[in-house]
C-alpha positions as CSV (number, residue, x, y, z in Angstrom):
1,X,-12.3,-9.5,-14.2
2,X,-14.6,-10.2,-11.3
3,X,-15.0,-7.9,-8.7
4,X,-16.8,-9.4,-5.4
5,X,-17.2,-8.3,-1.9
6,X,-18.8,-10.1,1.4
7,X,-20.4,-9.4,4.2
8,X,-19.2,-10.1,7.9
9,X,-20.5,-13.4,9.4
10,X,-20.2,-15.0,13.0
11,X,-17.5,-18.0,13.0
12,X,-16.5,-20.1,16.0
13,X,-16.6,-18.8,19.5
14,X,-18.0,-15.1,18.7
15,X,-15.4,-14.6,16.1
16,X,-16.2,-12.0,13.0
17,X,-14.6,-12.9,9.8
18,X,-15.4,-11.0,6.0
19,X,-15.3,-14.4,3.8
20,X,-14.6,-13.8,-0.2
21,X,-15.4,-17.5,-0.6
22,X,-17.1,-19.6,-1.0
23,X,-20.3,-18.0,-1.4
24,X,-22.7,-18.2,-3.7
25,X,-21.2,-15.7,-5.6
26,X,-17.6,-17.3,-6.3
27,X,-17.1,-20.8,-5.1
28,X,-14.7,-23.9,-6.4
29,X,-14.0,-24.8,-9.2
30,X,-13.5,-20.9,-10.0
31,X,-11.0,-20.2,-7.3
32,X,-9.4,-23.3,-8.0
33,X,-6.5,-24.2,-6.4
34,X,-8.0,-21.8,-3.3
35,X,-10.7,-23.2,-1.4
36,X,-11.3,-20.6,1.4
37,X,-10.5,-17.2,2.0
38,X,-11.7,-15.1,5.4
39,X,-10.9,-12.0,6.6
40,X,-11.0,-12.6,10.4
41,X,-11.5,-9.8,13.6
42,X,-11.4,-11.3,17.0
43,X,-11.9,-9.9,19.9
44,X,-10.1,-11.2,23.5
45,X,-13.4,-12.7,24.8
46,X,-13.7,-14.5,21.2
47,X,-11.8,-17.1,19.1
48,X,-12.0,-20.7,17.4
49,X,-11.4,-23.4,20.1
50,X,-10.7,-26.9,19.4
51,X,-12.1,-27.8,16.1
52,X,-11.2,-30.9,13.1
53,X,-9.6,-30.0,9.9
54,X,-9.0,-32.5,7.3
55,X,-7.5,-32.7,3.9
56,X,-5.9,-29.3,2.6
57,X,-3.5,-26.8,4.1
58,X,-4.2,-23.6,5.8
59,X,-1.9,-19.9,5.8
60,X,-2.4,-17.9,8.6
61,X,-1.6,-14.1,8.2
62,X,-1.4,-12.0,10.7
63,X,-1.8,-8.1,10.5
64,X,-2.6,-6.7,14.0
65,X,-2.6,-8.5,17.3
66,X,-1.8,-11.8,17.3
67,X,-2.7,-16.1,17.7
68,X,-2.0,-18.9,20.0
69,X,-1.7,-22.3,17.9
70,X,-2.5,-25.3,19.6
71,X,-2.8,-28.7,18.2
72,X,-3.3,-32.1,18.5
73,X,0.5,-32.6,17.2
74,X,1.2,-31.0,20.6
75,X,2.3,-27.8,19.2
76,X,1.8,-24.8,21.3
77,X,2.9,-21.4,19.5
78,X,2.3,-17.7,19.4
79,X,2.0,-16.1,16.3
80,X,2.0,-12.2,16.8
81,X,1.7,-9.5,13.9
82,X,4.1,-9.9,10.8
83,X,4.1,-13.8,11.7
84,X,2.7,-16.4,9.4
85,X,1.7,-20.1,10.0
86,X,1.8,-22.6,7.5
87,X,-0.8,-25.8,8.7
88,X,-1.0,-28.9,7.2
89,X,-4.3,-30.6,8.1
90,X,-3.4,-33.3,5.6
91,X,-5.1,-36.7,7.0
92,X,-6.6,-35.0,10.4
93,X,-5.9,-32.8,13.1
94,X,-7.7,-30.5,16.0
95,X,-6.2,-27.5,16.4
96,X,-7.7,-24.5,18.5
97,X,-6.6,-20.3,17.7
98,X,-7.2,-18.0,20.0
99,X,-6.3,-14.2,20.7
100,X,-3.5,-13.2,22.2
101,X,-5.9,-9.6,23.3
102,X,-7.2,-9.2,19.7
103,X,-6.3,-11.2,16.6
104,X,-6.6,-9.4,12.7
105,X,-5.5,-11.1,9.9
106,X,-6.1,-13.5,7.1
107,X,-7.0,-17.4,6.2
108,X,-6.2,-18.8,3.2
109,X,-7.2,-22.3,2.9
110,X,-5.3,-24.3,-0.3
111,X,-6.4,-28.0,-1.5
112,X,-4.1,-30.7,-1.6
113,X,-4.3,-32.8,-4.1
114,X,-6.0,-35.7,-4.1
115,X,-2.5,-38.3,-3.9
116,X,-1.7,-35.2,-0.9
117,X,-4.8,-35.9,0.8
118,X,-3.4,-38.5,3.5
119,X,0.0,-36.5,4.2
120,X,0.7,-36.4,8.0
121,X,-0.3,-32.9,9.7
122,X,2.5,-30.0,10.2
123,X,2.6,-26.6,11.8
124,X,5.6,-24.2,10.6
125,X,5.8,-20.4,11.8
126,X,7.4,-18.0,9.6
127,X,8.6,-14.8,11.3
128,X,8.4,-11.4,8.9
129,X,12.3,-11.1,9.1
130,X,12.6,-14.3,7.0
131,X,10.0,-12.9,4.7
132,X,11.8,-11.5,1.3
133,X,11.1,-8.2,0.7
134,X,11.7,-6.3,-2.3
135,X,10.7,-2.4,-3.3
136,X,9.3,-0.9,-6.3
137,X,8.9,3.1,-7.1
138,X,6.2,4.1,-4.7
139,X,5.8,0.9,-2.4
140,X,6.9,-2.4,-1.1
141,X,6.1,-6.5,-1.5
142,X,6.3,-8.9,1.3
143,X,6.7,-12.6,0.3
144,X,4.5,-15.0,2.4
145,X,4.8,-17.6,-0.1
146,X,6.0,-19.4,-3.1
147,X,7.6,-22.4,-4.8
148,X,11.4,-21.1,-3.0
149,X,10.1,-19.9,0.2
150,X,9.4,-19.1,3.0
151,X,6.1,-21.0,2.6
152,X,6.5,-24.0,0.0
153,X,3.0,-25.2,0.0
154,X,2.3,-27.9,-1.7
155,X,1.3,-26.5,-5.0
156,X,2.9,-23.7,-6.9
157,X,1.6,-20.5,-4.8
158,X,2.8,-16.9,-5.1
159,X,1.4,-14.9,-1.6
160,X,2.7,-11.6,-1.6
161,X,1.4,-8.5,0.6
162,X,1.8,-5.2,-1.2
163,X,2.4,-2.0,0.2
164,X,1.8,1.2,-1.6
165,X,3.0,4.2,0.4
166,X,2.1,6.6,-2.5
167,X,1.8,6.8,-6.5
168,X,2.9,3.3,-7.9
169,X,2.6,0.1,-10.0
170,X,3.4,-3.9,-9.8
171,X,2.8,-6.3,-11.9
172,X,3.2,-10.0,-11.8
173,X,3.0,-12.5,-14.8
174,X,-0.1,-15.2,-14.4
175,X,1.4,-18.5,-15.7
176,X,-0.8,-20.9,-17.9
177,X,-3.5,-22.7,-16.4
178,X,-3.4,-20.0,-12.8
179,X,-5.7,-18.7,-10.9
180,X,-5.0,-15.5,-9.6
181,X,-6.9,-13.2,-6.7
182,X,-6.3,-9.4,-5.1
183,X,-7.9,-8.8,-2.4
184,X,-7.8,-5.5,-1.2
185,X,-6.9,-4.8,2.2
186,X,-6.5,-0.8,3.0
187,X,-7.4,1.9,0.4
188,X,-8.5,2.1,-3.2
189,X,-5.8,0.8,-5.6
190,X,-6.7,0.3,-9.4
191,X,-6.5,-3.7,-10.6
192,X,-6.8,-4.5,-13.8
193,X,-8.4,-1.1,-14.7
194,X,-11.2,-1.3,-12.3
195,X,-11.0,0.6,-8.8
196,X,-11.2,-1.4,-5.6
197,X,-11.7,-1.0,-2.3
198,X,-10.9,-2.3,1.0
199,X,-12.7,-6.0,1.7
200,X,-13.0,-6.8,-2.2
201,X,-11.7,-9.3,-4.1
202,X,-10.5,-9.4,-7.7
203,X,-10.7,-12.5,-9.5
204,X,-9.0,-12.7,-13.0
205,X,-10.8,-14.4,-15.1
206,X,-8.5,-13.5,-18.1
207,X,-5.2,-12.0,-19.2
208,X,-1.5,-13.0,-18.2
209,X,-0.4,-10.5,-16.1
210,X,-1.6,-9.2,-12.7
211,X,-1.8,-4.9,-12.6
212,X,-2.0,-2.8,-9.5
213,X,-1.6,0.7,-9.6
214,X,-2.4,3.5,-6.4
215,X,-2.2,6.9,-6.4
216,X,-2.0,7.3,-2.5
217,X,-1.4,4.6,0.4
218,X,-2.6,1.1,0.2
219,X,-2.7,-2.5,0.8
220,X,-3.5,-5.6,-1.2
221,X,-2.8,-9.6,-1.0
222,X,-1.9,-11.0,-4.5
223,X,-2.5,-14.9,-5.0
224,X,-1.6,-16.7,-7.6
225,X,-2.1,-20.8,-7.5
226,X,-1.8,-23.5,-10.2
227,X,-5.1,-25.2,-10.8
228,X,-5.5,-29.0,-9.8
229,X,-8.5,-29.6,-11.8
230,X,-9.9,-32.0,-9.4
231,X,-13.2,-31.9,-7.7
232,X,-14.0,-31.4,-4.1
233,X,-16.2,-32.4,-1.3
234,X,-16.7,-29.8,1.6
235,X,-17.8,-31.3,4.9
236,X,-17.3,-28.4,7.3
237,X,-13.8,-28.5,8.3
238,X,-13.2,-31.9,6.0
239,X,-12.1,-31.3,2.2
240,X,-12.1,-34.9,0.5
């Protein structure tokens, strides 16, 4: 297993965002079907005004404050904390997300495949009382996304966000030919026998089954994508 962390960088208008990848250190085709991941902080005077996106589809997560969506589609929606948004860039779009006071939360950017490519654009907002929730001994696992809901993306993708509120493990199985990702969010949880902390990201690189364990509080994102095996260009905002 692979154990990375990042550094914060400066994105759009004054925006702060921790990205896992790509960097030089893990980039495509290792994280395939996952193209982009960023941990973003945005502050009320900052945010990402009109920009293109082309070619994959993007989830929004959001842990603390909240977004205004706006798009070229003419969609025009708020997205505070618990909410996710589910954007198809698909053959083109503009879109512009800025904070509603502060924004916190986290990108994930997901290729389409190559026949997906030219799909027209959506937006769909998922609020966190249609997200599934189930409990294990010592925490809890909120569904973002998966082949059944609330997100169907347009590969097989599990998206969970798992709170440990004290001594505790999960496990999920890795099916054949997966990738599969933790990032670590709050606190030190074990995965895969190796300690991580807040702002790393695990990348399997083995195994069939994803392991975290905590002996106190903590937060992780588990991902787990079916690989496209298909090259990609990265223009900026454009995947082709």
């Amino acid at each position: 297993m692979e154990l990375v962390s990042a550094s914060f960088r400066e994105e759009g208008a004054g925006a702060r965002v921790r990205r896992l990848f790509p960097s030089p250190a893990l980039h495509w085709p290792a994280t395939d079907p996952f193209l982009l991941l960023d941990e973003f902080f945005v502050e009320a005077h900052a945010g990402f005004p009109d920009h293109p996106h082309r070619g994959f589809e993007i989830v929004t997560y959001m842990l603390d404050g909240g977004f205004e969506h706006r798009d070229s589609l003419g969609n025009a929606v708020e997205a505070p904390a618990g909410h996710a948004m589910h954007f198809v860039t698909g053959s083109g779009v503009i879109h512009s997300e800025m904070p509603l006071g502060t924004a916190h939360g986290l990108q994930l950017w997901i290729n389409l495949r190559r026949q997906h490519k030219a799909i027209a654009p959506s937006l769909h907002l998922v609020a966190p009382d249609a997200m599934p929730v189930r409990t294990f001994d010592g925490g809890m696992i909120r569904r973002i996304a998966s082949p059944d809901g609330p997100i169907a993306l347009h590969t097989p993708v599990i998206y969970d966000d798992v709170h440990f509120t004290g001594e505790g493990t999960a496990t999920w199985k890795i099916p054949s030919d997966s990738t599969a990702l933790v990032y670590v969010v709050e606190g030190e949880p074990i995965v895969g026998g190796m300690t991580a902390g807040s702002g790393q990201l695990c990348l399997y690189d083995g195994g069939d089954t994803v392991e975290l364990r905590s002996a106190a509080p903590a937060r992780a994102i588990v991902l787990i994508g079916e690989r496209h095996h298909e090259s990609v260009r990265f223009f900026g905002p454009f995947v082709d």
